[in-house]
N, C-alpha and C positions, 0 to 999 in steps of 0.2 A: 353363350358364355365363352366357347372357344375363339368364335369371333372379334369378341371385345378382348380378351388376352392379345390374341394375335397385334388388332388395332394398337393397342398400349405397347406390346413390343415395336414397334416401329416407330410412335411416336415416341419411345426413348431411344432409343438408336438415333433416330433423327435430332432431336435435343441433344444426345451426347456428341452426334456429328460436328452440331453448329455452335457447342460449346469449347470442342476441340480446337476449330475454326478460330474463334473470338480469340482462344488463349494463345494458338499459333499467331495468329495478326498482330497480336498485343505484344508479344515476345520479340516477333520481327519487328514490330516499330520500334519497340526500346534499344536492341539491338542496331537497326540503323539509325535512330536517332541522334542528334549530336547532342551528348550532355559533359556535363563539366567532368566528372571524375574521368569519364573516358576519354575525352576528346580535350578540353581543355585546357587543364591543368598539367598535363606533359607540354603544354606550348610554353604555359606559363612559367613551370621550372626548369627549363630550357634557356629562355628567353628576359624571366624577368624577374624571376623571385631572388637572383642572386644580389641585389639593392633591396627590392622589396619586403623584406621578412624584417622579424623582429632585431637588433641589432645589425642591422644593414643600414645601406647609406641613403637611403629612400625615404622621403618623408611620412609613410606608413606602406603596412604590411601588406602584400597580395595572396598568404600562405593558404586560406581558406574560402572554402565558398561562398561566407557571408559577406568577405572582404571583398570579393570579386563582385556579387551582386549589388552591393549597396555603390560601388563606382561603376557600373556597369556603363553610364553617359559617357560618364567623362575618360572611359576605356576606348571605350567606340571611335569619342574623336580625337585624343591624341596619337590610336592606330593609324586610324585613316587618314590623319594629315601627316602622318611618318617623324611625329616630334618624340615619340618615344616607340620601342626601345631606341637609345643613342647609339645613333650608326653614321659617321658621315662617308666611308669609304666607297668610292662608286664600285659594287659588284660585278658591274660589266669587268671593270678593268684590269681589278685582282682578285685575288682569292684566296681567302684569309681565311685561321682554324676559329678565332675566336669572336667568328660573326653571328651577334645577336640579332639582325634585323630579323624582322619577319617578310616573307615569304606572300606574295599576293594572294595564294591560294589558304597560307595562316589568316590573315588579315581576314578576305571572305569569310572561313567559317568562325571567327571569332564574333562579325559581325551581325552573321546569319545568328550566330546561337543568340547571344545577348537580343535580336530583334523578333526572337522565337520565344521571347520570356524567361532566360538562364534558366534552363531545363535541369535540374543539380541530379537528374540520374540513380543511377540505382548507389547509395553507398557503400564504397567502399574504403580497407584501410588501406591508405596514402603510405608505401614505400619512397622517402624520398630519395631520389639519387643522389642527391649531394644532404650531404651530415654536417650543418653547421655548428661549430663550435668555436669559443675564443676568439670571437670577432672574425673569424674566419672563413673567406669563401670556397675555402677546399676541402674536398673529402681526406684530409689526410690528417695525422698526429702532427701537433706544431711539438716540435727538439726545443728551438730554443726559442722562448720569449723575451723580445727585448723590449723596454720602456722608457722614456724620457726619469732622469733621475727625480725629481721632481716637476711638479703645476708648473706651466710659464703661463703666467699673467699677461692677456690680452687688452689693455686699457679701454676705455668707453669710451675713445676721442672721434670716432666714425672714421678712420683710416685706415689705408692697408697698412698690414707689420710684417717684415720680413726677419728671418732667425736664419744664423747658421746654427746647428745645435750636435753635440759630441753624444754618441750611446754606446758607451767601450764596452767589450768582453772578451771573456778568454773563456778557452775550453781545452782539452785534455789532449787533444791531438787536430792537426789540420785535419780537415772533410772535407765532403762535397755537399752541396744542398740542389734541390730537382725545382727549386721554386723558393723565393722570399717576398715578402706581403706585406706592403705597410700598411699600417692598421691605424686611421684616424682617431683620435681623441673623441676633441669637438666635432663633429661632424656637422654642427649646422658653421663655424667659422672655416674649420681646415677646407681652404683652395686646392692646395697643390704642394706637392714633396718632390725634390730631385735627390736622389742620395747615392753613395759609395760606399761599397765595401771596401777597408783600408787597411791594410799590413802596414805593421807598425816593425823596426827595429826593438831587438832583445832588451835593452837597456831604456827603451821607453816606458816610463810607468804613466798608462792609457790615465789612471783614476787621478793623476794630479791635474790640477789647471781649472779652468772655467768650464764649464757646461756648455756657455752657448754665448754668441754677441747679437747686439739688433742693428740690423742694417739701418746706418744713418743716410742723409745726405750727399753724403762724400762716396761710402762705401757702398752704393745702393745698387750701381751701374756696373760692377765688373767684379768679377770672383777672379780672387787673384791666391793661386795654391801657395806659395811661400808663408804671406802673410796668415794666412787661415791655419795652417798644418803648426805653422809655429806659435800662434796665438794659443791651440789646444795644446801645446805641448807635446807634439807627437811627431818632431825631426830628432833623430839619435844623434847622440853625442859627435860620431864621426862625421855631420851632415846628412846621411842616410834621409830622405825622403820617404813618407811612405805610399805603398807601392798599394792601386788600385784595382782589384780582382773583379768586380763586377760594377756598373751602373743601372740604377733603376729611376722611376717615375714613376708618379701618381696622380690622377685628377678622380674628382668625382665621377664613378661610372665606370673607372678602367679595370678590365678585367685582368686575372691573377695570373699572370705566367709561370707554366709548369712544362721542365725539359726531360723530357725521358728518353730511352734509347740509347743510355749511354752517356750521353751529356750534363753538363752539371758546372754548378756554380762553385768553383773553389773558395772556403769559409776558411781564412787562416786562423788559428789558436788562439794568435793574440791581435788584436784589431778593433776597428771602429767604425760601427754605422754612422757616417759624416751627412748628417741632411744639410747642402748647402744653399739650398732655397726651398726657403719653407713660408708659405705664404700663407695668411692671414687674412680674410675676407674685413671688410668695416664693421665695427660694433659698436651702438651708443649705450650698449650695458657693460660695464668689467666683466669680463669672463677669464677663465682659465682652459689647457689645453692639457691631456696626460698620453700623445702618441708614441706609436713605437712599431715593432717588428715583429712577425713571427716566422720560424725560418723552420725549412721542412728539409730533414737531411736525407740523402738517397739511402736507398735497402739493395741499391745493387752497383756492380763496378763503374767508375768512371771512367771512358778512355778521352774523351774529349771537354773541354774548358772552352764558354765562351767566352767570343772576344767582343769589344766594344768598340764604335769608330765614330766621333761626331763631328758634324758637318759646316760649314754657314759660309755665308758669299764673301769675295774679295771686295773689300772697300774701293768703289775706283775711283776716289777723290786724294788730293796730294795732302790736303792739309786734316785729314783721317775725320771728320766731317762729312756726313749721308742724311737729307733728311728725306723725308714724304712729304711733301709740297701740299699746304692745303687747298681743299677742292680736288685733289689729285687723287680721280677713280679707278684709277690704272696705273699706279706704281707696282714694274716687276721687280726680282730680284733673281738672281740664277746661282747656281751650284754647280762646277763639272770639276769631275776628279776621276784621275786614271786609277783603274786598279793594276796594280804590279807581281798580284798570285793570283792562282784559283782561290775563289773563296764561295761558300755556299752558305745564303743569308736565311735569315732567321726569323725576324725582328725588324721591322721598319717603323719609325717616331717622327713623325714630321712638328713642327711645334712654328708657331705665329706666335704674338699676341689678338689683342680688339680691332687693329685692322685689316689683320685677315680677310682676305676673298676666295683665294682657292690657289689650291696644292697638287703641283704634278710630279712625279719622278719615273725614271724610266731608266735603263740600258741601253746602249750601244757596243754590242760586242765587235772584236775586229773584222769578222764577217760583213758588217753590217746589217745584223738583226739586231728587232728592237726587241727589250727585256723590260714587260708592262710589269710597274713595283705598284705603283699605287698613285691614285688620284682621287682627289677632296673637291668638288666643285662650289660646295655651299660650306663654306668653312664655320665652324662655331667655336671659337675663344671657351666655351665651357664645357665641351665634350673631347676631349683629348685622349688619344689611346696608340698602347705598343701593341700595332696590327702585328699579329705572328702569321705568317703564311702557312696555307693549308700545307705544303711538300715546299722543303729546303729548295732554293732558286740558287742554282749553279749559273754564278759571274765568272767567266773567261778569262785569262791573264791578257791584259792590253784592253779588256772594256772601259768604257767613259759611261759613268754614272753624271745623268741631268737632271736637274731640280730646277721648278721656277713657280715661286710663289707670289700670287698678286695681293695687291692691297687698295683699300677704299678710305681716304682720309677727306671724303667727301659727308656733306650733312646728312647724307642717304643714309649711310651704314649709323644704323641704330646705332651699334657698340661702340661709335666715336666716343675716346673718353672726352672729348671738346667741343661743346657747341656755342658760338659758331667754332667750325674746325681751325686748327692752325697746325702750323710747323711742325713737326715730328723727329725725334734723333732716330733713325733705323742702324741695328746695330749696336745699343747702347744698352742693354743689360739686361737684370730681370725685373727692373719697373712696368706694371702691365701699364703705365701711361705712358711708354717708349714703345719701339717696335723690335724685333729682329726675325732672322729666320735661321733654323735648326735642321739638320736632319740626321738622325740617329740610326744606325744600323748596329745588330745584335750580328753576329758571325762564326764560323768557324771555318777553317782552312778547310778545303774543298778533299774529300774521299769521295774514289767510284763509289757514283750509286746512291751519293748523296739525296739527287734530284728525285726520285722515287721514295725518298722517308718522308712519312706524313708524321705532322707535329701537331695533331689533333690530341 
């Protein structure tokens, strides 16, 4: 009897051994396992949920594991062939705060997990870092919400439609704002928004006038400020023009610029969001649009106001006539301009239209060193973005800023609005079936020490 005690203690010792075992291994697999709640989903809200959620600009949600598993294919291969996330900046070149691409080593384990069966992990609950709210991709309280006065009526004629459109307000005292966000209506028609913040003169009443005009024929090809500031009614009595505080951009995909550190976007009291090109995808159903603004005011001192500087090539024809030659796979264009301060940039907006092929910019300080800003090798007419640089890039007084953008008005390039191709106006406005080239720099007058603040 003593003997069989003894036996059965051992063989439970031994059972409890190999139990412990199993449950250790099983711990550790789960634990190095790759599963979504732990490993994946911090990629995804990082990288992708900020389109993809419910009220984003994404044509469905990524916020969930079931959402992720049911696309899990066709996750795989728009990672792997690098068509999403929308990145076109060469990484080598610059180095930017608000770079969504993914990372080889992301890519891999997103691969590996979804080709390991979307393992969904032990659950748990999902803090998200960013708190969407009011069509908003920022963790922040929107101050002020601004809206189109009314619907603008998109017709069913399959055309593009371009608007200048007026969104006056006042408020109780000038401010500053850390970030302003246009906020798409429509979001399967709305293209693209260019817009200004605009100080108005005392004796201008913002709310008289017209809303908005549609660019015709005539007016389609040039934005011209006289005509437009007086159309809305917003030149003072004395001639007074009004005066431009910030510029902004939009395309689908572009992420939300947010300036901390001090910096900030001057909102005068009384003023108007001026969207001067506001573009309109084709629609053969009538639809409507209700866009507008949501503006985040800082919580702390402002000592600096950016500045805004935009760019485009010198015409070199006498009779102000440039075209793109069809069949012509290699039309350049160039940009050089000296700078005459220190200035420390922020912000860099390179802008084509559809014949786009690739985007370079660079510095030349008087030293002669070169100051890599950015380079686009595979250009896309529908991924458009204001790269912020990871640390403010300090320009030297007497640098030369160069730019030269290529184009393909060849049958090759898919996005020829022409087939067969023909002639082209480069240079001629914001028709996307013209051409031009842009280049937009965000700035501030250069302070020691600039070049060490990170604008992440």
């Amino acid at each position: 009897m003593h003997a069989m005690k003894n036996i059965l203690g051992i063989v439970n010792k031994v059972l409890c051994s190999f139990l412990i075992c199993v449950l250790l291994c099983k711990s550790n697999y789960i634990i190095c396992q790759t599963t979504y709640y732990k490993d994946i989903y911090p990629i995804l809200l990082n990288n992708c949920i900020g389109c993809h959620r419910n009220d984003g600009y994404a044509p469905f949600s990524l916020t969930s594991y079931v959402d992720i598993k049911k696309r899990s294919q066709f996750i795989k291969y728009v990672i792997s062939n690098r068509i999403m996330p929308p990145w076109n900046a060469d990484n080598h070149y610059g180095d930017f705060a608000n770079n969504r691409s993914l990372s080889e080593e992301k890519i891999k384990k997103i691969i590996n997990w979804i080709d390991s069966g979307c393992v969904e992990g032990i659950k748990t609950k999902i803090k998200e870092k960013i708190t969407y709210g009011e069509s908003s991709q920022l963790q922040l309280k929107v101050d002020l919400k601004l809206r189109m006065k009314e619907p603008f009526t998109i017709k069913g004629i399959n055309q593009n439609t371009y608007i200048c459109y007026k969104i006056p307000y006042e408020i109780k005292n000038d401010t500053f704002a850390n970030a302003i966000e246009f906020v798409p209506g429509n979001k399967s028609i709305v293209h693209h928004a260019s817009y200004q913040v605009l100080e108005v003169a005392d004796d201008v009443d913002i709310n008289s006038g017209p809303n908005y005009f549609v660019f015709d024929a005539d007016t389609l090809n040039r934005v011209n400020d006289e005509h437009d500031y007086r159309y809305f009614k917003l030149i003072g009595k004395d001639g007074k023009m009004p005066k431009e505080t910030y510029h902004g951009g939009w395309l689908p995909g572009t992420t939300a610029q947010v300036y901390q550190n001090g910096i900030g976007i001057r909102i005068p009291k009384k003023g108007v969001l001026l969207i001067r090109n506001f573009h309109y995808s084709p629609t053969p159903i009538e639809t409507t649009d209700l866009s507008g603004f949501n503006i985040f005011f800082t919580r702390s001192k402002i000592s600096r106001t950016l500045g805004f500087a935009s760019f485009k090539p010198q015409n070199p024809t006498k009779d102000g006539k440039w075209f793109i030659k069809k069949n012509d796979s290699n039309f350049v264009a160039h940009i050089n301009v000296k700078f005459y301060n220190d200035v420390s940039l922020l912000n860099i907006n390179p802008h084509m239209h559809r014949l786009g092929k690739t985007f370079l910019s660079f510095v030349i300080t008087p030293t002669k060193d070169t100051i890599h800003l950015i380079n686009i090798p595979n250009w896309d007419h529908n991924w458009q973005e204001f790269y912020r640089f990871k640390k403010m890039i300090k320009v030297p007084k007497g640098s030369v800023l160069h730019a030269e953008a290529m184009y393909d008005n060849s049958i090759r390039n898919a996005e020829n609005p022409y087939s067969p191709p023909k002639d082209i106006m480069f240079e001629w406005g914001m028709n996307e079936d013209s051409e031009m080239m842009r280049l937009v720099l965000l700035y501030l007058p250069y302070e020691a020490g600039d070049e060490n603040k990170n604008l992440k």
